[in-house]
C-alpha positions in Angstrom: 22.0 -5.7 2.2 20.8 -2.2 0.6 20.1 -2.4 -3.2 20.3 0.6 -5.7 17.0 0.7 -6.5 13.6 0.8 -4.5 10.3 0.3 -6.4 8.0 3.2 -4.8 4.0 1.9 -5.2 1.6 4.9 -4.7 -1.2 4.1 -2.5 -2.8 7.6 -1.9 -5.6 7.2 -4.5 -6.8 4.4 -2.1 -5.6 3.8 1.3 -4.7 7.5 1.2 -8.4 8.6 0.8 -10.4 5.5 2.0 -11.0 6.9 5.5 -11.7 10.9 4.1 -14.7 11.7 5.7 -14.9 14.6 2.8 -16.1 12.5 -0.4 -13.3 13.1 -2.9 -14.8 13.2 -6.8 -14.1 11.4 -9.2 -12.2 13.5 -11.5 -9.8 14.7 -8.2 -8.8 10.7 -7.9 -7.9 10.7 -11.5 -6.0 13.8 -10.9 -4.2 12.5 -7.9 -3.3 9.6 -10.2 -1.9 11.6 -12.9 -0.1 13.6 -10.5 1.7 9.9 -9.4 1.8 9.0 -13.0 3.8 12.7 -13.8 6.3 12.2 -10.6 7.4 8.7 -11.8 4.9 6.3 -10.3 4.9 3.1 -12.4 2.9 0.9 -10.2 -0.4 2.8 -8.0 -3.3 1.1 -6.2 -6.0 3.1 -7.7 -9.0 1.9 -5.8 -10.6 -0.6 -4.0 -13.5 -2.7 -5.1 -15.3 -3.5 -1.8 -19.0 -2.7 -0.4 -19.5 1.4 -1.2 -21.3 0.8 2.3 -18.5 0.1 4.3 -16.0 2.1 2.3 -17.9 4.6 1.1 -14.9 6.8 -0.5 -14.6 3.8 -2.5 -18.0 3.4 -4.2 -16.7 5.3 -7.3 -14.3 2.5 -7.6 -15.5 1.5 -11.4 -15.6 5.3 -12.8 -12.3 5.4 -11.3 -11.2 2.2 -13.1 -13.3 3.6 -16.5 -11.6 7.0 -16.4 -7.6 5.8 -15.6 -5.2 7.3 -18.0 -3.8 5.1 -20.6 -0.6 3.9 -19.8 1.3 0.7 -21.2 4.3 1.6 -18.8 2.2 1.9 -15.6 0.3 -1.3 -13.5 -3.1 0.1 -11.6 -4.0 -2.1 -8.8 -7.4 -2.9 -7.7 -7.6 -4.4 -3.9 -10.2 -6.5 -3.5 -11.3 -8.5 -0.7 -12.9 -11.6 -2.2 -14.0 -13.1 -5.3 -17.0 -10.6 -6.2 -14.8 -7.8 -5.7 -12.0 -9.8 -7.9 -14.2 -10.1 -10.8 -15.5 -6.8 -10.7 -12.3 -5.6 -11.2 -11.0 -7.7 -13.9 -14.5 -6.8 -15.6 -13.6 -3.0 -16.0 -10.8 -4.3 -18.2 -8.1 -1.7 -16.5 -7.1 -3.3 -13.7 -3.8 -4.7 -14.5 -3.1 -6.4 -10.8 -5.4 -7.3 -7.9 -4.4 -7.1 -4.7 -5.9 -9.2 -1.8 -5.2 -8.6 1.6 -5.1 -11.6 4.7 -5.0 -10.2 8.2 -2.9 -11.5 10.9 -5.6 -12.2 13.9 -9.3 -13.1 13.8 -10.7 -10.2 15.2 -9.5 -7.7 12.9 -9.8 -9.8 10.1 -13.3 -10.1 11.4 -13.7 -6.4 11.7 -12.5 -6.3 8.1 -13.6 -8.4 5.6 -16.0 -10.7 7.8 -13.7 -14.0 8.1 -11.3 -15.5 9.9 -7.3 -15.2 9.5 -7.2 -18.5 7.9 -10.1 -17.7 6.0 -8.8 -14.3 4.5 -5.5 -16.3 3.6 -8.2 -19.1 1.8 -9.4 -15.9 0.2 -6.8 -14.1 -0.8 -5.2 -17.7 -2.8 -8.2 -17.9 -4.8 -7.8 -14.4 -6.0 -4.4 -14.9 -7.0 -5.4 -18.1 -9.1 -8.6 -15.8 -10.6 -6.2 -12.7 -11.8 -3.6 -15.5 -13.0 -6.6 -17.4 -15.2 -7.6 -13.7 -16.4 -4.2 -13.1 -17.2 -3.3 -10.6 -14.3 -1.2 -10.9 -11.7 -2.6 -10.7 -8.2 -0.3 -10.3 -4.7 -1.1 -10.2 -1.2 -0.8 -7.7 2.2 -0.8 -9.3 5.9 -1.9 -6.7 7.0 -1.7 -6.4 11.0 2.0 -8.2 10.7 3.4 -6.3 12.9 0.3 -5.5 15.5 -3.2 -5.5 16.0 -5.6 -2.9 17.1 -8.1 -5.7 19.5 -5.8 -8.7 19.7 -2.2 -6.5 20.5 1.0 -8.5 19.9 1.1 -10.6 16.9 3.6 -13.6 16.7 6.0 -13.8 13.8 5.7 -17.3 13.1 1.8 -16.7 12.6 3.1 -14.2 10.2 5.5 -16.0 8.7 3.2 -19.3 8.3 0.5 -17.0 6.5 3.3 -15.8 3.9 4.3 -19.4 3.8 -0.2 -20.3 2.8 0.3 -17.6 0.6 3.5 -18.3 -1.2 2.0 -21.8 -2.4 -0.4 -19.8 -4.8 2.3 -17.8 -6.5 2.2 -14.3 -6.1 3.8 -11.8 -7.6 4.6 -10.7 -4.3 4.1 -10.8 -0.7 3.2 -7.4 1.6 4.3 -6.7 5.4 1.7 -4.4 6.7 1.7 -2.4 9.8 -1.6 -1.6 9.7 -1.8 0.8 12.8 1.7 2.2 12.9 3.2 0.0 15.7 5.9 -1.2 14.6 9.8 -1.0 15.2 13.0 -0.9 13.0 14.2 -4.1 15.3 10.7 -5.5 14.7 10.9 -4.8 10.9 14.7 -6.3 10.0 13.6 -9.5 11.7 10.3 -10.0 10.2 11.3 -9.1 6.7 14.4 -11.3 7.2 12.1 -14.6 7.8 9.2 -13.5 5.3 12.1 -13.5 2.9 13.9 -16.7 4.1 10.3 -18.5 4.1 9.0 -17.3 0.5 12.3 -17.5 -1.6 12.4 -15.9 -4.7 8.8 -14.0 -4.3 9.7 -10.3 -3.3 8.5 -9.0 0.1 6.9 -5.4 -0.1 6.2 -3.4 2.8 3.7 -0.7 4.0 3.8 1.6 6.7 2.1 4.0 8.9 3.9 6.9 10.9 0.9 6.6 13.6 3.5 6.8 15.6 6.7 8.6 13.9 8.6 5.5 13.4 7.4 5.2 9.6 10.9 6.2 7.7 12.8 4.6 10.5 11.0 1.4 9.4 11.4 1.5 5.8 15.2 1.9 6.1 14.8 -1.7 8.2 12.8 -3.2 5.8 15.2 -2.1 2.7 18.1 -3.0 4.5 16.6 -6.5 4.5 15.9 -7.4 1.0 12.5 -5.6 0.5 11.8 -4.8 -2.9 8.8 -2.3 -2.8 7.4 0.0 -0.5 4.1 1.4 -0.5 3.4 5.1 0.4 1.0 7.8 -0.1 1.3 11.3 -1.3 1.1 13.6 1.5 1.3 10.9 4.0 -2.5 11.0 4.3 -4.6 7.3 5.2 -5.9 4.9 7.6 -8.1 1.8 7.8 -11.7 2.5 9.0 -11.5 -0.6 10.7 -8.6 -0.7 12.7 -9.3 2.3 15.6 -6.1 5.1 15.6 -4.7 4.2 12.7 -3.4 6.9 10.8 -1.6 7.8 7.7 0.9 6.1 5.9 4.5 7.6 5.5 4.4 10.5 3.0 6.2 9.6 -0.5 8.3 12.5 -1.0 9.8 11.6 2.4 10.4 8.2 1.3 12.2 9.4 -1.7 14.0 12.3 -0.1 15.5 9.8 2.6 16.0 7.1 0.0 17.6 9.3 -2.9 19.8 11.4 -0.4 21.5 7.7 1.0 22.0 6.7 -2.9 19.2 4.3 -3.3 17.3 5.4 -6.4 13.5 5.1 -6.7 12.9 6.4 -10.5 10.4 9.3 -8.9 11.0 13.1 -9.4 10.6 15.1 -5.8 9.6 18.4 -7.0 7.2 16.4 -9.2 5.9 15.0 -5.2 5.8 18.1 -3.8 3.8 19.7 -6.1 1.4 16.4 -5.8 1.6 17.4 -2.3 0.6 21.0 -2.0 -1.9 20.1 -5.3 -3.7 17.7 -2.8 -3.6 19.8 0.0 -5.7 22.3 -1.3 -8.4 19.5 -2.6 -8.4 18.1 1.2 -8.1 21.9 2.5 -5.4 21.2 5.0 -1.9 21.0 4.9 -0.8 17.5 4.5 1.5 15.3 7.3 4.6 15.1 5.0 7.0 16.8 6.4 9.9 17.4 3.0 6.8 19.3 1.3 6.6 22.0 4.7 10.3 22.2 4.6 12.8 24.7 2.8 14.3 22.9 -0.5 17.8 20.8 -0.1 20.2 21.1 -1.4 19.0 24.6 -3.3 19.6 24.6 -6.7 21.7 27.5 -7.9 
């Protein structure tokens, strides 16, 4: 069921930088996002408005939000984990979507936000309805879908009755996380395939790690079920400083170099990546996991 056209959402401004140990100014995040912006990115999860304790890469989350470019054609999404992080992202004004997240087991969800599964699920419905009475939209990400760090295995039906809670308050969509990089294409076409089944017409986006070099091989899965969206991260940088080994997410200009190359257009300019790509590396001093940035240029251009 491949479509000819997948929405890419950008994700290196937050889950790409949120376990940096190097702090990352303020002006370099808006960079990075204008890098996205200039490649083609039309919807990018900018920061995150949690405790700057925890997350401390994330306590510059309202300069960030002060200092986004404006842009009526692009929606910058704020995750948040409860209600005080919703509302102090709708009170910078810019954020034009929040974005909850419900974990799959207790003990991460524990480890993450301090609550329960069902509890993060509770939460993450309430800040659905708040965005929608501010006159946003919010979604939400199980994340752990697909495994969890402490617990292991996760059922599908406990994923599938989450997306089900969370389908009741209306999302604009509903996210498949593999939080730690776990999962399989086998996994992924039969999980998508229910999520979808179960939540009708609300679109299922995905997000993936390559912790363990299945990351591309999963996307193709996913899109070859029905999902609409899927997250990715300039570079390929991220992780979760809660969930031990996790690692980053797959790289955006391989998503849109696989993608692109089988037909399936994503509205984002390559070059435009890979220049994001090496731009970044030399903020973070490293070269970056992607892997279409380190290799030669296909086909060459004459």
């Amino acid at each position: 069921m491949y479509t000819n056209a997948i929405e890419l959402l950008e994700v290196s401004p937050r889950d790409g930088l949120q376990n940096e140990k190097q702090a990352i100014s303020t002006a370099d995040k808006i960079a990075l996002i204008e890098h996205a912006i200039a490649a083609g990115a039309r919807r990018i999860e900018v920061t995150s408005f949690v405790n700057p304790r925890a997350v401390p890469q994330m306590a510059d989350a309202d300069a960030v939000a002060a200092a986004l470019p404006d842009r009526d054609d692009v929606t910058y999404i704020g995750l948040v984990m409860n209600r005080r992080g919703a509302e102090r992202a709708l009170a910078t004004g810019r954020i034009d979507q929040l974005g909850a997240v419900s974990v799959a087991t207790d003990t991460f969800a524990i480890a993450n936000q301090n609550q329960t599964s069902d509890a993060s699920v509770a939460a993450a419905c309430e800040i659905i309805t708040l965005a929608r009475e501010a006159g946003r939209t919010g979604q939400a990400t199980i994340a752990a879908a697909f495994g969890c760090p402490f617990e292991g295995e996760v059922a599908e039906d406990r994923v599938v009755a989450m997306a089900e809670a969370l389908a009741r308050s209306d999302p604009f969509e509903i996210g498949l996380a593999d939080t730690i990089g776990v999962a399989n294409p086998a996994h992924v076409a039969r999980l998508v395939a229910r999520v979808r089944a179960a939540i009708g017409p609300i679109p299922v986006r995905v997000h993936f790690h390559n912790t363990r070099g299945t990351g591309l091989a999963n996307v193709w899965a996913a899109v070859a079920e029905g999902a609409r969206t899927v997250d990715a991260a300039i570079g390929g940088l991220g992780g979760c400083p809660f969930a031990p080994g996790a690692s980053g997410n797959v790289a955006s200009e391989d998503v849109v170099y696989m993608l692109e190359r089988a037909g399936i257009g994503t509205g984002i300019d390559l070059a435009a990546l890979v220049t994001a790509n090496r731009w970044l590396g030399t903020v973070m001093d490293r070269t970056l996991p992607g892997m279409v940035a380190r290799a030669p240029v296909f086909p060459k251009i004459a």
